[in-house]
N, C-alpha and C positions, 0 to 999 in steps of 0.2 A: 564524405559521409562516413559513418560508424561501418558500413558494409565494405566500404573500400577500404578504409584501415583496417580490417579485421578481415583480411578474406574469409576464415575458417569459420566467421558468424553465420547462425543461420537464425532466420527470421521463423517465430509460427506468432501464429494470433487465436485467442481463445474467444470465442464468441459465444457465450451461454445465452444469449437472447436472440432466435433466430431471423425473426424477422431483419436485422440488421446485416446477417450475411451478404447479400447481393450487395449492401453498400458498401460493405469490408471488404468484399471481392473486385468489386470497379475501382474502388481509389487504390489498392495495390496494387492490381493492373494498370492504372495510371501511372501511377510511382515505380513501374517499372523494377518492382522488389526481384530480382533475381535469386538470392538468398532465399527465400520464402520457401518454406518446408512443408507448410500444413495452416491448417487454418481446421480448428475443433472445437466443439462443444464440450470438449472432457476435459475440462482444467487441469485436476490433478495433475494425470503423468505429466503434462505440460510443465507444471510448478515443480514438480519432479528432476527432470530432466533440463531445467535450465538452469543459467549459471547467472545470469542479475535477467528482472523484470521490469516492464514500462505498463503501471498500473493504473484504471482508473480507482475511485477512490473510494472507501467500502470494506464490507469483510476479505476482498479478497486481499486486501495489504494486510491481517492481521493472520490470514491461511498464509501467506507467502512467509510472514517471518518464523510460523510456526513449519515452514519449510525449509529454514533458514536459507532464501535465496534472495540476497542485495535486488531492491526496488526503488523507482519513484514514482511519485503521483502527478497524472495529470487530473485537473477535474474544474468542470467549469465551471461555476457560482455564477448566476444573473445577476444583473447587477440591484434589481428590486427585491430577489432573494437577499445579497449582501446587506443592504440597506434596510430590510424588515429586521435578520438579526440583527445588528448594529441598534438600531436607534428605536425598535419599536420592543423586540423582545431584549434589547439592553447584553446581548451576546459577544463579546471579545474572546472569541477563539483564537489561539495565536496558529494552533494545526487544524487540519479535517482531517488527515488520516489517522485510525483507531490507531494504531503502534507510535504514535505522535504523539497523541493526546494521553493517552497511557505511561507514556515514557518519559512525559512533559518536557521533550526537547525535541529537536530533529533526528530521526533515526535513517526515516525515509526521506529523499528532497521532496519538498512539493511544489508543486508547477498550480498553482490555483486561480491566483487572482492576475491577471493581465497587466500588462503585455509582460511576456516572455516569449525570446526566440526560440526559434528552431536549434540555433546555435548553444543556448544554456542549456536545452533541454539534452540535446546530441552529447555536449562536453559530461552532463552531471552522467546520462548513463555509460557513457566510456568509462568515466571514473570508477561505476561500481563494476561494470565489468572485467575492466583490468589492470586499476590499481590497488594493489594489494590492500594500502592502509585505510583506502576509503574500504572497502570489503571489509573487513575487519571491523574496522567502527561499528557499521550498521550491523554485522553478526553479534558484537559485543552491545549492541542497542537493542538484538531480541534479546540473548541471554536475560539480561534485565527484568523484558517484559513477560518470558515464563517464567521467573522470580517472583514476579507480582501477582501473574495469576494463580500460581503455585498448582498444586498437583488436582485443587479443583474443576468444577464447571467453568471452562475461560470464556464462554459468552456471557454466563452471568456475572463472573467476576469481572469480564472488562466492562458489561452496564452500567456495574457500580463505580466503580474506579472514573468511567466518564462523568455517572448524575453527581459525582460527590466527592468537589473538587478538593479535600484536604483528606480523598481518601489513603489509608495504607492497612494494607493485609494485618489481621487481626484476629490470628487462632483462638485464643479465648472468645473473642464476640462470637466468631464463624460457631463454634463449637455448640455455643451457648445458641445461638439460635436455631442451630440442628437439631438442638433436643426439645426447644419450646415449640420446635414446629411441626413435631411428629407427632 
């Protein structure tokens, strides 16, 4: 496991939805995490303080690259969910993660659509924990994404950037409508 190859790893788990605690609490306790440091509701320092993340999937992938700390995505899509976007709302996503879909490549792995083992998921985040060049990529895949959303609002601008798929940052237009809208 990732905790035996790394002895010096320490495990914490962010838990902003409390209710979930006690569950987060028993299955670590099952898994026997000895590594395990903390277990918080306070992301930040968390995101702070660490050196790659095992994300679900959401604004916190798009706060961790704006913390430039190596992630991937786990996230589970039903399979009735998949199959309404697909065939009903006509939806071909190739990412769910916002730093994905903004960056229009892989920046983050994601772990989305089934099966995927223990074993992919284990190997992809060794990788960003301590192999340099995989590190790199994905810090060279945010720089990008604050390129993109430049020195503005990055939640509105990554809105847009998703609703409007041949979007690119556009000072003249931005300008232009800062002043039609005052």
């Amino acid at each position: 496991t990732l905790t035996e190859k790394h002895a010096d790893m320490q495990v914490a788990v962010s838990c902003s939805q409390t209710q979930y605690r006690p569950l987060i609490e028993k299955m670590l306790h099952n898994a026997s995490m000895q590594q395990l440091t903390q277990i918080t509701d306070d992301s930040y320092p968390l995101m702070e303080s660490c050196h790659a993340a095992l994300a679900k999937s959401g604004t916190v992938t798009l706060e961790l690259s704006l913390f430039n700390k190596p992630a991937a995505i786990v996230y589970q899509v039903e399979r009735l969910n998949r199959f309404i976007a697909k065939h009903v709302l006509r939806l071909d996503l190739e990412h769910v993660g916002i730093v994905n879909i903004l960056a229009k490549k892989t920046v983050q792995p994601e772990f989305v659509i089934e099966p995927f083992t223990m074993e992919q998921l284990s190997s992809t985040v060794d990788r960003l924990f301590s192999d340099d060049d995989a590190r790199l990529a994905c810090l060279e895949g945010y720089r990008q994404i604050t390129e993109i959303l430049g020195p503005k609002k990055a939640s509105k601008e990554a809105a847009r950037a998703i609703l409007t798929p041949d979007y690119a940052p556009n000072p003249r237009r931005d300008a232009l409508e800062k002043c039609t809208s005052a």
